[in-house]
C-alpha positions as CSV (number, residue, x, y, z in Angstrom):
1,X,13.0,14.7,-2.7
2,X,11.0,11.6,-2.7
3,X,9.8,10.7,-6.5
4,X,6.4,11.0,-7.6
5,X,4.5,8.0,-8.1
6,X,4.3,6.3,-11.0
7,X,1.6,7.1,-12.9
8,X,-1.1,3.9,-12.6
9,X,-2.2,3.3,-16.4
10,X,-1.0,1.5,-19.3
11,X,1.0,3.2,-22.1
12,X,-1.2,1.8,-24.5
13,X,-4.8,3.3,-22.6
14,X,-4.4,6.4,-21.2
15,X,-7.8,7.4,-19.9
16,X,-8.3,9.6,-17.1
17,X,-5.0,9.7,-16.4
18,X,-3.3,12.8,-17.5
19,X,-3.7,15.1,-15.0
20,X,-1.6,12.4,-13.1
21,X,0.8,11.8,-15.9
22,X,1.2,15.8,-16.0
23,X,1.6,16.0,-12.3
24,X,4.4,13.3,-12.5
25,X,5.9,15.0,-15.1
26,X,5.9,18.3,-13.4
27,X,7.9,16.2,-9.9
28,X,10.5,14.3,-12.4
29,X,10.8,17.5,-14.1
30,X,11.5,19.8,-10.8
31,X,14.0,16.8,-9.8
32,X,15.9,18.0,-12.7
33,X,15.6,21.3,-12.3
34,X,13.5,21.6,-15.8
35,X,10.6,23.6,-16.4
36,X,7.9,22.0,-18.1
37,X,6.9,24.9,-19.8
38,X,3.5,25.0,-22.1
39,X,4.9,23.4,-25.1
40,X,6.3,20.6,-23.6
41,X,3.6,20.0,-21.8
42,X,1.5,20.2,-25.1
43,X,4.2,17.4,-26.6
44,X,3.7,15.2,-23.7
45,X,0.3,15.6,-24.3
46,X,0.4,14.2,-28.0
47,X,2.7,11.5,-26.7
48,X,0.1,10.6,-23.6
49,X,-3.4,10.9,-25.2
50,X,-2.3,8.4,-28.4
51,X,-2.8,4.8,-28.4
52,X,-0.1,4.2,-30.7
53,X,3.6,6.1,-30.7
54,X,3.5,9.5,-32.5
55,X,6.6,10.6,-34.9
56,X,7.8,14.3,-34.3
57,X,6.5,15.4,-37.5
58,X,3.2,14.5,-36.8
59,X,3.1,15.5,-33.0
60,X,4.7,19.1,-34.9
61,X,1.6,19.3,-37.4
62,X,-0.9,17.8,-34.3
63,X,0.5,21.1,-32.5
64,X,0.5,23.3,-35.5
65,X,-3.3,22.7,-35.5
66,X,-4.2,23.2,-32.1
67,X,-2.2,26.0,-31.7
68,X,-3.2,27.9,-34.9
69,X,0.8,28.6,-36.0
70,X,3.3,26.7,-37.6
71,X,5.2,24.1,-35.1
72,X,8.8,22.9,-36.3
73,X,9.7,19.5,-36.0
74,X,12.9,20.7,-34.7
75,X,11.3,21.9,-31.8
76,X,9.7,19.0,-31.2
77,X,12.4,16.6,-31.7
78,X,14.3,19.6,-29.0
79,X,11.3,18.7,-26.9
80,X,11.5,14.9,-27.1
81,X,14.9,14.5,-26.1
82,X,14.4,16.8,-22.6
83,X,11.8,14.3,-21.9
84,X,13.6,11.4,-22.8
85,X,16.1,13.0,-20.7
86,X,13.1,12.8,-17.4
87,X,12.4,9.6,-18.2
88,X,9.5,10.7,-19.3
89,X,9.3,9.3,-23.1
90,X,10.7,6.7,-24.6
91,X,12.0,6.0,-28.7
92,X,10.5,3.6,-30.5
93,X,13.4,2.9,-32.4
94,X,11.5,0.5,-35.1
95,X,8.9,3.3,-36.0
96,X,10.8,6.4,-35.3
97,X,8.3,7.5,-32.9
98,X,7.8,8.3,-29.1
99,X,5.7,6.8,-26.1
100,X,5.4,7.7,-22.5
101,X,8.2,6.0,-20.6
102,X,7.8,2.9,-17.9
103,X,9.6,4.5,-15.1
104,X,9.0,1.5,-12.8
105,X,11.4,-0.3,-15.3
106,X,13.9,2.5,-15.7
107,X,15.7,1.9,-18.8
108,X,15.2,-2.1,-18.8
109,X,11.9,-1.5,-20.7
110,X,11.1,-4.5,-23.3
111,X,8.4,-3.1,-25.9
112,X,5.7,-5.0,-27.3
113,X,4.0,-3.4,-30.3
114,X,0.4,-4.7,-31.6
115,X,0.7,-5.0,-35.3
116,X,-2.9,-5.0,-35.3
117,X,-4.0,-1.6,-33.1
118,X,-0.4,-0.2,-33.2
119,X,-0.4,-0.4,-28.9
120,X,2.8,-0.6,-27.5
121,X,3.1,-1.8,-24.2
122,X,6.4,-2.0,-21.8
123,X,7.3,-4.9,-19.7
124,X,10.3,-5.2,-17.8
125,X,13.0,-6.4,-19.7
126,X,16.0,-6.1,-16.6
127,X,16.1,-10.0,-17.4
128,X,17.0,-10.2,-20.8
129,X,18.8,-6.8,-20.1
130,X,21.1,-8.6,-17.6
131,X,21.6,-11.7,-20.0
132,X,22.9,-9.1,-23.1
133,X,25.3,-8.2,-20.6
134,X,26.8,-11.4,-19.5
135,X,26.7,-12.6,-23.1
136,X,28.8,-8.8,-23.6
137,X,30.9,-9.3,-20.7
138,X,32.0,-12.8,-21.8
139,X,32.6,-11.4,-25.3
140,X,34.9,-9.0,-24.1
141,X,32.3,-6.6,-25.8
142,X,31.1,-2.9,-24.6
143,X,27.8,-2.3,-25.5
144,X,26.9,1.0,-26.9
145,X,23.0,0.7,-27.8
146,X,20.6,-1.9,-26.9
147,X,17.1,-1.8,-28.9
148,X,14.3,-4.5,-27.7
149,X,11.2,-4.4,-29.3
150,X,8.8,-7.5,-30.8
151,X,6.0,-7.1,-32.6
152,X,3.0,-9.5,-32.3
153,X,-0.7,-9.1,-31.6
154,X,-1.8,-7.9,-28.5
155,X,-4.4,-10.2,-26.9
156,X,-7.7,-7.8,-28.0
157,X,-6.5,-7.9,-31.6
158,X,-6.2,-11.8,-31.4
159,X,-9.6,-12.4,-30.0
160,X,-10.8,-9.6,-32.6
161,X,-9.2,-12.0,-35.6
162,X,-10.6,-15.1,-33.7
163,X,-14.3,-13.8,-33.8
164,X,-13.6,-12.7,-37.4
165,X,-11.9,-15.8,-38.3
């Protein structure tokens, strides 16, 4: 099977775009042989309809409301790694929270988080991603974990501050 397309829309604005982020999901997750059952759906929801990256406690006690019952962060957290599994989600390691995943740059994804919003946005990081692993390779090092992320001001946020200056 052929994947989906990508979803077109930026991690950090959403939009209109969930029914196609929930179609995409549904394709990447019958690739897999996953059901995206209601509740993940509703996690991927959280993750897909925020501006900045949600943690699993507050995705659980988002849920918890909408729902009308008590959501455990376990089950989110059980959630989150089934879509991180689809490619569907990513870690943000720095703030121990998830966004939607940048499956045109498969894992090579470089983030860059707005200090002033809280956006992130991925860009593809397979060149930096290939120089960690020459520098590795040369090193006689096996790499385990990679984590890329910088923080900075996203280019709204600094015309916002040069307005306000």
């Amino acid at each position: 099977m052929e994947p989906a397309a990508t979803p077109s829309r930026s991690v950090s604005d959403p939009g209109d775009g969930w029914e196609q982020i929930r179609e995409y999901a549904r394709q990447r997750c019958d690739q897999r042989s996953v059901k995206l059952t209601s509740f993940r759906e509703a996690v991927l929801r959280q993750i897909a309809l925020s501006k900045q990256p949600r943690g699993a406690y507050d995705i659980a006690t988002r849920l918890g409301a909408e729902l009308g019952k008590r959501v455990a962060p376990n089950s989110v957290y059980r959630v989150l790694d089934l879509l991180i599994e689809c490619g569907l989600v990513q870690r943000v390691e720095s703030k121990q929270a998830y966004c939607l995943a940048a499956p045109q740059f498969s894992k090579n994804a470089l983030l860059l988080m707005c200090e002033g919003c809280g956006a992130v946005e991925p860009v593809d990081g397979s060149a930096i991603e290939d120089a960690m692993r020459q520098q590795a390779k040369a090193a006689h090092f096996r790499p385990l974990r990679k984590v890329i992320e910088i923080t900075g001001i996203c280019e709204a946020c600094d015309a916002a501050q040069a307005r306000d200056g």
